[in-house]
N, C-alpha and C positions, 0 to 999 in steps of 0.2 A: 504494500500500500504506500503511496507515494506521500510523504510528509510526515513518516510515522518517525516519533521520537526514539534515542536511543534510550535501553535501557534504562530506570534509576535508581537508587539505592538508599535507606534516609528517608528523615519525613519531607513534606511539601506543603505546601501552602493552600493547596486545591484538593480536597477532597474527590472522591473515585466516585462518589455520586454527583458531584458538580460536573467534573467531567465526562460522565455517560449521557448526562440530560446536554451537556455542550455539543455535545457529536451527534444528538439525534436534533438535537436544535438546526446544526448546520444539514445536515441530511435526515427527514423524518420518513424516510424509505430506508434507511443503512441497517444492516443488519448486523443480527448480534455480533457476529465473526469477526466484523468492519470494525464492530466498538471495541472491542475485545485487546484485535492489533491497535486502532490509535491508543485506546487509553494503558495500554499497556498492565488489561489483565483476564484473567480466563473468561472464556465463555459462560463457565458455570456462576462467575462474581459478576458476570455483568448481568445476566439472569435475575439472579438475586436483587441487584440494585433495582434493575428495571419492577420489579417485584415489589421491591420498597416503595418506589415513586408511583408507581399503580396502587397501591394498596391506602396512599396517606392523599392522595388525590393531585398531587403534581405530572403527572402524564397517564394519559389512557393510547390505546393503540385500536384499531381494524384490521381486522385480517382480510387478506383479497388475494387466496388462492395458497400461493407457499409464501408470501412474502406479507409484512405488516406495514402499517401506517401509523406511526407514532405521532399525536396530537398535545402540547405542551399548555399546561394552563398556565398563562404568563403572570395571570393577575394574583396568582396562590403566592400569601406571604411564608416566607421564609420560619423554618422552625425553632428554632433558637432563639431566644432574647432578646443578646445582643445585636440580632437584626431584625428586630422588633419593628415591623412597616415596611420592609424592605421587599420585593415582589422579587419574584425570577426574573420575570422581564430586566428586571434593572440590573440583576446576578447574569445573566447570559448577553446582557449589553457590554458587560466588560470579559465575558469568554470567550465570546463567539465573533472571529475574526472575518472581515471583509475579506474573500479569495484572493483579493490583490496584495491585500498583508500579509498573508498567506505564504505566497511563493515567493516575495521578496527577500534579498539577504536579509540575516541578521545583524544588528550594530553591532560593532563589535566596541568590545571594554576598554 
């Protein structure tokens, strides 16, 4: 998959449920496999996740055939406290990159 990150090791900043709902954000056709390689983790965790996020009402999905449609509800506040009013929408406003910033270099340090 073209753009997929190396490896990492250590914590991060982004959570694996922030980042499952950013890849279906950018492609809501992508399939598990797809989220799996970007996010950099199994099929069976990204299931689960997507499980989570179905289950607490932040994404529902359609099936049409062998392939799903994932549907994002932007306006669901966030769960946590500390981002108390905070919507997805505004969480996947600073994830979810323009294609064009996408394939462009990176600055470098």
């Amino acid at each position: 998959m073209v753009g997929v990150p190396e490896s990492h090791t250590g914590w991060t900043f982004i959570t694996s449920h922030a980042r499952v709902l950013a890849t279906i954000a950018d492609n809501p056709h992508v399939r598990i496999r797809d989220i799996a390689a970007r996010c950099r983790l199994t099929e069976r965790a990204v299931a689960r996740i997507i499980s989570d996020l179905e289950r607490d009402g932040y994404l529902s999905h359609t099936r049409d055939g062998r392939t799903n449609t994932y549907r994002i509800e932007p306006g669901k506040v966030l769960r946590h406290p500390a981002e108390a009013g905070l919507s997805v929408a505004s969480l996947l406003s600073l994830l979810v990159q323009d294609e064009t910033e996408r394939v462009r270099e990176p600055v470098a340090q």
